[in-house]
PLY file of the C-alpha trace (Angstrom):
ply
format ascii 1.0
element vertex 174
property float x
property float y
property float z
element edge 173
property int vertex1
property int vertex2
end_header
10.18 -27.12 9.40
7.99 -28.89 6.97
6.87 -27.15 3.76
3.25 -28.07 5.25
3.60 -25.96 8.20
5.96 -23.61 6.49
2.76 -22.65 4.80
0.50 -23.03 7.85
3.17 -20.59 9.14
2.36 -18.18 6.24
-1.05 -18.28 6.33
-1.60 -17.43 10.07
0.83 -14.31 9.52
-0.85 -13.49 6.22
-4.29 -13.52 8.31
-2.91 -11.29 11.35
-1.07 -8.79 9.12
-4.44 -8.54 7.02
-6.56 -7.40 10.04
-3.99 -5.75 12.50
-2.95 -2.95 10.02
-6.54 -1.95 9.29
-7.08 -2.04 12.45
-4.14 -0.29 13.62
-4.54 2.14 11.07
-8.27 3.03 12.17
-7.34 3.17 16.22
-4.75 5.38 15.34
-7.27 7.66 13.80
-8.74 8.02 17.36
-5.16 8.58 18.92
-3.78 12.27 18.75
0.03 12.51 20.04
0.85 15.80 21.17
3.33 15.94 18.77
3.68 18.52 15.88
5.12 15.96 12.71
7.33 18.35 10.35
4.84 19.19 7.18
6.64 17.72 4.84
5.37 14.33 5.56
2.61 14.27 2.99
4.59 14.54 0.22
7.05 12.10 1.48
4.98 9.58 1.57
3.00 11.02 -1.63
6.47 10.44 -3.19
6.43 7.32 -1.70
3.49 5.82 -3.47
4.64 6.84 -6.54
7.63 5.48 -6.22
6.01 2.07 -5.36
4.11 2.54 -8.46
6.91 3.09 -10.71
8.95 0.63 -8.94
5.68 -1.79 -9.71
5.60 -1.03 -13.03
9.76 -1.67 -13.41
8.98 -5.23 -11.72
6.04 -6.25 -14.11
8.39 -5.31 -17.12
11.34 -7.07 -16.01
9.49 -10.61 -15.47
7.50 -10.00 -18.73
11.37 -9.92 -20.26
12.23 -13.09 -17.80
14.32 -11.33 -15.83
13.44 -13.05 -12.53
16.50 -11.74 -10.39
15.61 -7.82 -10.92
11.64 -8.54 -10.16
12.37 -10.10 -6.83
14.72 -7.28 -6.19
12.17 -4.97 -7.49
9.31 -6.18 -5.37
11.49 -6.05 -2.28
12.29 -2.61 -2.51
8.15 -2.14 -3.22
7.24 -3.68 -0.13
10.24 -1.76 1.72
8.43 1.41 -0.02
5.23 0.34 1.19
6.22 -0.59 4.72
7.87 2.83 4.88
4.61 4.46 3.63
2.47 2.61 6.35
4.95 4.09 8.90
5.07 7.41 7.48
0.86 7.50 7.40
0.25 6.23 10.46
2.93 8.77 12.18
1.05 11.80 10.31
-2.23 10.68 11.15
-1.66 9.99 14.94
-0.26 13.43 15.19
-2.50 15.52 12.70
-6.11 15.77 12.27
-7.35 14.87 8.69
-7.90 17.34 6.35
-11.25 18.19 4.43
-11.02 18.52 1.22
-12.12 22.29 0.13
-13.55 22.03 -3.18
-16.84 21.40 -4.78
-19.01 19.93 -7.83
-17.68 17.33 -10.05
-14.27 17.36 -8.65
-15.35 17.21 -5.07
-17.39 13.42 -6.60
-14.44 12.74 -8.05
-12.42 13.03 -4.62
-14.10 11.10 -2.99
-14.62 8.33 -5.56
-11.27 8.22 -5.77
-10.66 8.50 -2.01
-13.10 5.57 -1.18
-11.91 2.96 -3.55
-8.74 3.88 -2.74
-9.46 3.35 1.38
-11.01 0.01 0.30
-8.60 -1.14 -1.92
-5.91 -0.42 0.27
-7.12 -3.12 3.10
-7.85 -5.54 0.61
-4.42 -5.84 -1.24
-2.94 -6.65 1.85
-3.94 -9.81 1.83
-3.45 -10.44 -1.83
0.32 -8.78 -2.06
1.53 -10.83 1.42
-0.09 -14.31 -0.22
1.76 -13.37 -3.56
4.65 -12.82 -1.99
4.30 -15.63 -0.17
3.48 -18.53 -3.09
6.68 -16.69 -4.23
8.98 -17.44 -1.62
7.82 -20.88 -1.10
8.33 -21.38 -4.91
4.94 -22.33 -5.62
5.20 -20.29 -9.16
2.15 -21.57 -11.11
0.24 -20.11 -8.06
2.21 -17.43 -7.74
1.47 -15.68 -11.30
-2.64 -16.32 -11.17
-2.58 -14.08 -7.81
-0.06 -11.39 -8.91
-2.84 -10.99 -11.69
-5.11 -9.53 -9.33
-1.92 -8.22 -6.75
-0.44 -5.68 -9.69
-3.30 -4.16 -10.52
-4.72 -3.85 -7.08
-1.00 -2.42 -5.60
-0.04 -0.31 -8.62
-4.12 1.35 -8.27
-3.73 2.10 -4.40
-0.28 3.33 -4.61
-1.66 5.78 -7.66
-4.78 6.57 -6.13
-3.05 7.71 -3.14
-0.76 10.33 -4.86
-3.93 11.44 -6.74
-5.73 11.81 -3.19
-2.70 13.81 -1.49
-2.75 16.08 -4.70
-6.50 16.81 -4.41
-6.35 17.52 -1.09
-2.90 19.06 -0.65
-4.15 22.84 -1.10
-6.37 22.46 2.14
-3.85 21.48 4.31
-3.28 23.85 6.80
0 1
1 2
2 3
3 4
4 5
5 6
6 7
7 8
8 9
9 10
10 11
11 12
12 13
13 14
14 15
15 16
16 17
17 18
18 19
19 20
20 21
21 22
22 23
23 24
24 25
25 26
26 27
27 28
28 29
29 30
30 31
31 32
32 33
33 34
34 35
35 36
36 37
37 38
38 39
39 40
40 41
41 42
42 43
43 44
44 45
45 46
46 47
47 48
48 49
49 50
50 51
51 52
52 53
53 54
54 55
55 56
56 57
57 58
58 59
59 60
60 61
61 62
62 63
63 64
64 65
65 66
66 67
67 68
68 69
69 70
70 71
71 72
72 73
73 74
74 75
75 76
76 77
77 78
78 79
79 80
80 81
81 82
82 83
83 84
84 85
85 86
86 87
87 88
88 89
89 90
90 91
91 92
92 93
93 94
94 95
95 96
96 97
97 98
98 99
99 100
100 101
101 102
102 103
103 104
104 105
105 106
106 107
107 108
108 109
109 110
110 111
111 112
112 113
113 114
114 115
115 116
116 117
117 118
118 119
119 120
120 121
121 122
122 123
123 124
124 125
125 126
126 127
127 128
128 129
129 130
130 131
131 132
132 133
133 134
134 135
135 136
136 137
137 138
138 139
139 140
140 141
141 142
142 143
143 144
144 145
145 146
146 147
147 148
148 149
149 150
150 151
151 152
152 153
153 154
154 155
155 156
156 157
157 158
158 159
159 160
160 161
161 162
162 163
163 164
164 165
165 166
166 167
167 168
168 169
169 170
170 171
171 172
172 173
């Protein structure tokens, strides 16, 4: 295969991955399995994201010190992490009904700031990680580091924003 349609390849995948989580992740909203998930999933896959996070923050430092082996490792086991987390969500949320958050005032704003951006941000580094990871893989490096500018910071806020969102609303669960 041609590196020209090796990247045609990549883009069309990039493109369906981008829309068919979202919207798998939204029509599983609307889907409730009569099954009872154990109730320790949240904070697996609370521990999950900040474990991505910290795994982020491991592969930033080790390319900053040129260490290009341990990053690509690093970055694997964050999109294993992340993969895992999708699963994990998407099983608790097709099998639970979402929790309201309980509180009030500043901290209820705060919630949902925090919430929202994180919703947001959350479809739109898909896109941005898989064409990072992509310009990667097909060694197109130059390219590579002006999008993981944007893909760190967007990846390593969602995967904290998430923990901070399943610790606001983890004493309302029922």
């Amino acid at each position: 295969m041609s590196s020209n349609s090796n990247h045609l390849l990549n883009n069309r995948m990039i493109v369906i991955l981008s829309i068919l989580i979202p919207v798998l992740v939204f029509a599983l909203f609307g889907l409730k399995l009569d099954w009872k998930p154990p109730v320790f999933l949240p904070p697996i896959y609370a521990s999950t994201n900040a474990l991505t996070a910290l795994i982020l923050i491991a592969a930033y430092l080790a390319i900053k010190k040129g260490n290009i082996k341990l990053h690509k490792r690093l970055i694997h086991v964050a999109l294993l992490l992340s993969t895992f987390f999708l699963v994990m969500y998407l099983l608790h949320h097709a099998t639970s009904e979402s929790t309201k958050y309980g509180g009030d005032g500043i901290l209820k704003l705060v919630y949902y700031v925090v919430l929202i951006s994180h919703i947001l941000l959350s479809v739109a580094v898909i896109p941005v990680v898989l064409i990072t990871y992509a310009r990667a893989r097909n060694k197109h490096f130059q390219q590579h580091k002006k999008i993981a500018k944007i893909a760190f910071p967007l990846w390593l806020y969602v995967s904290i924003s998430g923990v901070v969102v399943y610790l606001m609303i983890s004493p309302y669960y029922v």
